[in-house]
C-alpha positions as CSV (number, residue, x, y, z in Angstrom):
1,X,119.8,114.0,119.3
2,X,116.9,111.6,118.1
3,X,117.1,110.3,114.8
4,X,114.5,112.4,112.8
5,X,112.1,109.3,112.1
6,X,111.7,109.3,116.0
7,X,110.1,112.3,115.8
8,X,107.2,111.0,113.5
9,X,104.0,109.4,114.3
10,X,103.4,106.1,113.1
11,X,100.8,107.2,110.4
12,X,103.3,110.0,109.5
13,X,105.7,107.5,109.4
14,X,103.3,105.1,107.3
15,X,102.7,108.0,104.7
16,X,106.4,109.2,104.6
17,X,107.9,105.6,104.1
18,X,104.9,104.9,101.2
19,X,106.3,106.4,97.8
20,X,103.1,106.2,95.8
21,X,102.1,109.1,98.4
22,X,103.4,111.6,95.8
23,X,102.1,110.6,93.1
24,X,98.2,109.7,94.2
25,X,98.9,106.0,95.3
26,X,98.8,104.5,91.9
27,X,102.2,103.4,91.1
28,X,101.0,100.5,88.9
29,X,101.3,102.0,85.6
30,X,105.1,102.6,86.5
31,X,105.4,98.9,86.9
32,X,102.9,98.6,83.9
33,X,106.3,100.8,82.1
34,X,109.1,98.2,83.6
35,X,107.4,95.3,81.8
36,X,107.1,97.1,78.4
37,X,110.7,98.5,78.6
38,X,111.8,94.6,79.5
39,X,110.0,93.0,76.9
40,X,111.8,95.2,74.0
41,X,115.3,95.2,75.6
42,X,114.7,91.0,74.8
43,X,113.6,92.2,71.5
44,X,116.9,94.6,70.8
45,X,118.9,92.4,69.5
46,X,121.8,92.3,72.1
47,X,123.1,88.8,73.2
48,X,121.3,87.6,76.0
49,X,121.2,84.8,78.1
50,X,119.4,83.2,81.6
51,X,121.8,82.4,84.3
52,X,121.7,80.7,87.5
53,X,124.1,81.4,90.5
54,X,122.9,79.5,92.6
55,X,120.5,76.0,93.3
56,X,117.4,78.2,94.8
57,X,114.7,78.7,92.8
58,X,114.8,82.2,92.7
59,X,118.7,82.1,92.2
60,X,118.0,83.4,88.4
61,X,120.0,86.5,86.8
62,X,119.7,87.9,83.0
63,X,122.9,88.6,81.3
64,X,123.4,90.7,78.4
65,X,126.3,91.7,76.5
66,X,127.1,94.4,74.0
67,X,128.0,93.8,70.2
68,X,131.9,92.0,70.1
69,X,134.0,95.1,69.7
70,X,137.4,95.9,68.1
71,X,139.1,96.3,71.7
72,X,141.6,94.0,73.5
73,X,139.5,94.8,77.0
74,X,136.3,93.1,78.7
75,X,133.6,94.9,79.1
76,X,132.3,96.2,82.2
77,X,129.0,94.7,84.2
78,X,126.3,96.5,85.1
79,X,124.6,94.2,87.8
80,X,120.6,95.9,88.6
81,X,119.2,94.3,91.4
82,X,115.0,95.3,91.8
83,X,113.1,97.1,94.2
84,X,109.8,96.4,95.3
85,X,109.8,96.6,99.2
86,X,111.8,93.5,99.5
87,X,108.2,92.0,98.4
88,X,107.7,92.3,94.8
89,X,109.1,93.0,91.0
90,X,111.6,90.5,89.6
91,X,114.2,90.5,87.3
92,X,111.3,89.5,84.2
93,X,110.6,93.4,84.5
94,X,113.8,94.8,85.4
95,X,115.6,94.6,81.8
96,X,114.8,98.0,80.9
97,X,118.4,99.5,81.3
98,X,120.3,96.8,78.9
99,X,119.7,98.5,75.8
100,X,121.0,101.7,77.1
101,X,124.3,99.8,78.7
102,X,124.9,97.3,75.7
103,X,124.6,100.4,73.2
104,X,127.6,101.7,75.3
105,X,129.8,98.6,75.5
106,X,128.9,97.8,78.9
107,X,127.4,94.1,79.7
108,X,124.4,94.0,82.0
109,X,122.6,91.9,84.5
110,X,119.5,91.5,86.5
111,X,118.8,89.4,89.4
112,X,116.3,87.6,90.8
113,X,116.1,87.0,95.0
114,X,113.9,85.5,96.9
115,X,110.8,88.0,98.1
116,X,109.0,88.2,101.5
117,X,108.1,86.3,103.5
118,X,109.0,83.5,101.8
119,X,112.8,84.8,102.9
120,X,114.0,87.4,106.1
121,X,116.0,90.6,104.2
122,X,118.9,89.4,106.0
123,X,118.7,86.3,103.8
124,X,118.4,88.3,100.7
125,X,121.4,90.5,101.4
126,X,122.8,86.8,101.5
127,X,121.4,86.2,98.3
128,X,122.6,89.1,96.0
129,X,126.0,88.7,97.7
130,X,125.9,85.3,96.3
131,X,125.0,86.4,93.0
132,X,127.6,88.9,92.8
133,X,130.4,86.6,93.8
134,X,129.1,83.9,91.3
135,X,129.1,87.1,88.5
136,X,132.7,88.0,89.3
137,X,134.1,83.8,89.5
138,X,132.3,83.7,86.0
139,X,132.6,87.2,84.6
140,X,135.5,86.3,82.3
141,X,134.3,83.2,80.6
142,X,131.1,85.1,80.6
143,X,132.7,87.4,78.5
144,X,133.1,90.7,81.3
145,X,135.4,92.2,83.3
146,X,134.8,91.1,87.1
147,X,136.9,93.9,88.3
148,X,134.7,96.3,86.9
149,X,131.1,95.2,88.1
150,X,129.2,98.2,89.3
151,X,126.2,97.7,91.4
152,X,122.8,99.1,91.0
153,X,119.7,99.0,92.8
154,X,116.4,101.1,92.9
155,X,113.9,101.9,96.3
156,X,114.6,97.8,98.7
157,X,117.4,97.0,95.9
158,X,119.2,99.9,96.4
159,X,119.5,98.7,100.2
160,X,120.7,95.3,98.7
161,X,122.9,96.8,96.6
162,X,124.4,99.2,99.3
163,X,124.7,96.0,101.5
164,X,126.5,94.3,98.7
165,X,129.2,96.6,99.3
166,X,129.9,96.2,102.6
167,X,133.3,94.6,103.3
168,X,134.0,92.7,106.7
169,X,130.2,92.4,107.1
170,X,129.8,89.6,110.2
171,X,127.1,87.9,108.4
172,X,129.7,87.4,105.5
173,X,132.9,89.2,105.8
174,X,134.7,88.1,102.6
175,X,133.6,88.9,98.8
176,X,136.4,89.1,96.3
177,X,138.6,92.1,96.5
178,X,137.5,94.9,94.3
179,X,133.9,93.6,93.6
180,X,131.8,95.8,93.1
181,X,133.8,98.1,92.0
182,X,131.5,101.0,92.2
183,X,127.6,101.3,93.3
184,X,125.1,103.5,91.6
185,X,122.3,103.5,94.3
186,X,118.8,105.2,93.9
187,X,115.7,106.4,96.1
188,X,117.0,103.7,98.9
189,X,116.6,102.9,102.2
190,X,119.7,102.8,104.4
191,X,118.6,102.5,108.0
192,X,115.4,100.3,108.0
193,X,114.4,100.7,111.8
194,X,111.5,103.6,110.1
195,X,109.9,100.4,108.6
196,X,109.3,98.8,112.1
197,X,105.7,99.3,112.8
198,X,104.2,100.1,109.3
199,X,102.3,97.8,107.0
200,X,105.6,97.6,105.4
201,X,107.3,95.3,108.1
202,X,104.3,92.8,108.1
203,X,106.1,90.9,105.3
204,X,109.4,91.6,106.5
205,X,108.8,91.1,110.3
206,X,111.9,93.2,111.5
207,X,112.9,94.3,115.0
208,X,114.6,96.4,115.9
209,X,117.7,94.3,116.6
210,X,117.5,92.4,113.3
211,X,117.0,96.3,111.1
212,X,120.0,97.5,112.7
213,X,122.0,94.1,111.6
214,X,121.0,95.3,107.6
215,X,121.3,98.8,107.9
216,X,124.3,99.9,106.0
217,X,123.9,103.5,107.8
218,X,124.6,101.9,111.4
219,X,127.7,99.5,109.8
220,X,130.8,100.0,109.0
221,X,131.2,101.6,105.4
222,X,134.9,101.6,105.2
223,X,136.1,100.0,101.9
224,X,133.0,101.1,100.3
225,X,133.4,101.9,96.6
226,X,132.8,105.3,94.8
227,X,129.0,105.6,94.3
228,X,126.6,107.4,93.1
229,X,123.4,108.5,95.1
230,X,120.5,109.5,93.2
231,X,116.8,110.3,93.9
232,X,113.8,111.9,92.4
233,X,112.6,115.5,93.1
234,X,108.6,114.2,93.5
235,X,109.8,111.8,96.4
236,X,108.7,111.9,100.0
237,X,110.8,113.7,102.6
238,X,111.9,110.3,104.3
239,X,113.0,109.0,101.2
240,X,115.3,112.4,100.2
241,X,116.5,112.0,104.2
242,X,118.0,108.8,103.8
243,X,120.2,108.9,100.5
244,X,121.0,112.6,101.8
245,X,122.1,110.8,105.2
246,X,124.3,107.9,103.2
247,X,126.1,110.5,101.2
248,X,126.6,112.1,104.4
249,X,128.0,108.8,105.6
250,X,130.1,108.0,102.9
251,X,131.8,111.2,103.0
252,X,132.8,111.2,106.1
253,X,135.1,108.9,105.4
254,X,137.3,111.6,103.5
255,X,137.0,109.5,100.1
256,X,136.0,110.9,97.5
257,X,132.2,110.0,96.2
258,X,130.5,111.6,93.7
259,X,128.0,114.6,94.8
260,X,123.9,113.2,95.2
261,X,121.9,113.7,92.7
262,X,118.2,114.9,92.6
263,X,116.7,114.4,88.9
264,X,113.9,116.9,88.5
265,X,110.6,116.1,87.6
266,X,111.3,112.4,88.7
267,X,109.4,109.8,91.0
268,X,110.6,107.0,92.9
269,X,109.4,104.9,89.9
270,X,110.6,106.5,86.8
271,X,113.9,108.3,88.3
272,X,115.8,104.6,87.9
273,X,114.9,104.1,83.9
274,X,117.3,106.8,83.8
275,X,120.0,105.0,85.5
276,X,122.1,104.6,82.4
277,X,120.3,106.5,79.8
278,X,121.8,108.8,77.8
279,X,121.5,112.5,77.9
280,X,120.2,112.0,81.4
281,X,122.0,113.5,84.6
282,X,122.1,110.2,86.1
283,X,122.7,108.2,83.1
284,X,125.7,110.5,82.1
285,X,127.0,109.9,85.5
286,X,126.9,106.5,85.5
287,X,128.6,106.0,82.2
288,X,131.4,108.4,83.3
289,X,131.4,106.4,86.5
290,X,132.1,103.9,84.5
291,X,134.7,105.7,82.0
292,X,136.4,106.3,85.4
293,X,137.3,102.7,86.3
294,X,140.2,101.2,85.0
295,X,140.5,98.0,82.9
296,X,142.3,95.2,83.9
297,X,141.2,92.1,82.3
298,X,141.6,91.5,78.6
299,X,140.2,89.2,76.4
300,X,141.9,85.7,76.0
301,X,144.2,85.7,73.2
């Protein structure tokens, strides 16, 4: 049977993969929205810091950490990687969840990569996996628990952050054992052979050989950790297809992952502010995500 984007045109395919298509092709004000957000969570007072994890120049990450709390355990990371078609956003306007995660005792982080076509997506997969290994050598002296760093990513970063997940990957089989220790992964792209032959790919310059190499949906997901899948209901049908076909995936492997979850009245913009807000279906299920996580390292006595 023919996957299902086989059977679209390539200016169906064009309209089905762009996200601002539901919304009347001005997404700008949602990006407009990322930078306010980030600008107060530097303003809110939690203990923040600039990182590098590596000698690139884009090898930059944000690190903030909740209020020092009467409790012998670490807490747990948040680490947000940005979306943006693999060719935009950074991690200047991808602060917006810290407040929500330091108010809750979790630590949070946001990356920076390097964007097309400066760098091939293979090569950012590289990237993020080389932040998250520097986050978990570092996480206690940091002042977090390495063994419980849970990976987020929205729309490209959701792909990077699925791919971060990935144990025995060829291109870089070994990460630490248990990191990440869960994924929270929203309106992403899992199999990026669609792209090939849009105005998407003329940054990323994939064929097909090299989109099947990064597309978790074709590699092997065993050892992936529990995650949660989330999109928004105002989202193409391409977009809903994919995260519908990775929870597929992931289930299939008789684990037990956490049910998808479409947040109504959402876009692929605005569903991820949600991703640990309070009061939110997908912020409540990534907090009890992370209730559900036990904790192993403690604070130095």
């Amino acid at each position: 049977m023919p996957a299902s984007h086989d059977l679209l045109s390539a200016q169906e395919r064009e309209r089905e993969y762009s996200p601002s298509s539901c919304i009347g092709g001005n997404y700008a004000p949602y990006i407009e929205d990322y930078a306010t957000l980030s600008a107060a969570a530097l303003q809110s007072g939690s203990r923040h810091t600039e990182l590098a994890y590596g000698s690139a120049a884009a090898h930059k990450l944000d690190l903030f950490l909740p209020a020092p709390r009467d409790s012998a355990s670490l807490p747990p990371l948040l680490l947000f990687i940005h979306g943006g078609y693999w060719q935009e956003l950074s991690k200047a306007s991808s602060l917006f969840s810290a407040p929500d995660c330091t108010n809750a005792g979790i630590a949070f982080a946001a990356i920076d990569y390097t964007l097309a076509p400066q760098a091939s997506v293979h090569d950012m997969v590289l990237e993020c996996r080389q932040a998250l290994r520097w986050l978990y050598e570092h996480g206690k002296e940091l002042g977090f628990d390495p063994q419980r760093i849970v990976v987020s990513g929205s729309s490209a970063g959701a792909h990077l952050a699925a791919m971060c997940c990935l144990r025995g990957w060829k291109d870089d089989p070994d990460l630490p054992v248990g990191a990440p220790a869960a994924a929270v992964l929203v309106s992403g792209i899992y199999d990026l052979q669609p792209l090939i032959g849009t105005s998407i790919n003329e940054a990323l310059s994939l064929d097909v050989d090299s989109a099947r190499a990064i597309s978790p949906q074709l590699l092997d997901l065993n050892g992936f950790p529990p995650t949660i899948i989330s999109w928004g209901e105002i989202e193409t049908s391409a977009f809903k297809r994919q995260s519908q076909a990775f929870a597929d995936a992931l289930n299939a492997l008789g684990a037990q992952y956490l049910p998808p979850i479409e947040m109504p009245a959402r876009n692929h913009f605005d569903v991820i502010v949600d991703q640990a807000r309070p009061n939110t279906r997908l912020g409540d299920a990534t907090q009890a995500l992370f209730a559900s996580l036990p904790v192993i390292s403690t604070r130095s006595k």
